[in-house]
C-alpha angles and dihedrals in degrees: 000000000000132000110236115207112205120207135193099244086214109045097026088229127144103253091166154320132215134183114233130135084254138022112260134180142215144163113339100000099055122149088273104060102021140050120235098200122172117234122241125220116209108191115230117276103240122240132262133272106221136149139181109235091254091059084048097050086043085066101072130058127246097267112043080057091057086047087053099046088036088058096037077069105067090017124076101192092050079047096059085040092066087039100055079040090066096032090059098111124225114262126228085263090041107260135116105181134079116202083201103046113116089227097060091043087052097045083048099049095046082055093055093044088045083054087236089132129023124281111274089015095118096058077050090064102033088058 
């Protein structure tokens, strides 16, 4: 079904709106005076997945966190991938990750295929 908002052709005011499968009209509000425009639903824009670097960090264990600054040692791309990390700047609502963000996916999931965190263990941290 769809809801059905009536408007005055001439004012441009909401008169009514009914719910029904087509527009119909009747006395008063018939196709000639009035607009039988169906109403669109726009579905609400999630919201995003952001975190400060502290609630990201929060999201691995201890020791997944010694593995990664272990490896960042003797690996250089570990290495760049603690660096872009910290370099990541504040934003204006205090956060400097995006869960969504195709660079994060990919870091995580380079962690997960160095074995520097568990199987499955990026997909963990991305929910």
């Amino acid at each position: 079904m769809t809801t059905w908002i009536v408007t005055n052709r001439a004012t441009g005011e909401v008169v009514h709106a009914y719910t029904a499968d087509t527009p119909y009209q009747w006395d008063g509000m018939g196709f000639d005076t009035c607009n039988h425009i169906a109403e669109v639903v726009v579905p609400p824009t999630p919201p995003a997945r952001r975190l400060s670097k502290l609630q990201y960090m929060q999201r691995f264990t201890d020791a997944e966190l010694a593995a990664i600054y272990s490896a960042a040692k003797v690996s250089a791309a570990v290495e760049v991938w603690l660096a872009k990390f910290n370099a990541a700047s504040v934003e204006t609502d205090g956060t400097s990750v995006d869960l969504d963000d195709p660079r994060t996916i990919a870091g995580l999931q380079a962690l997960e295929a160095s074995g520097l965190i568990g199987a499955g263990r990026a997909a963990e941290v991305l929910a």
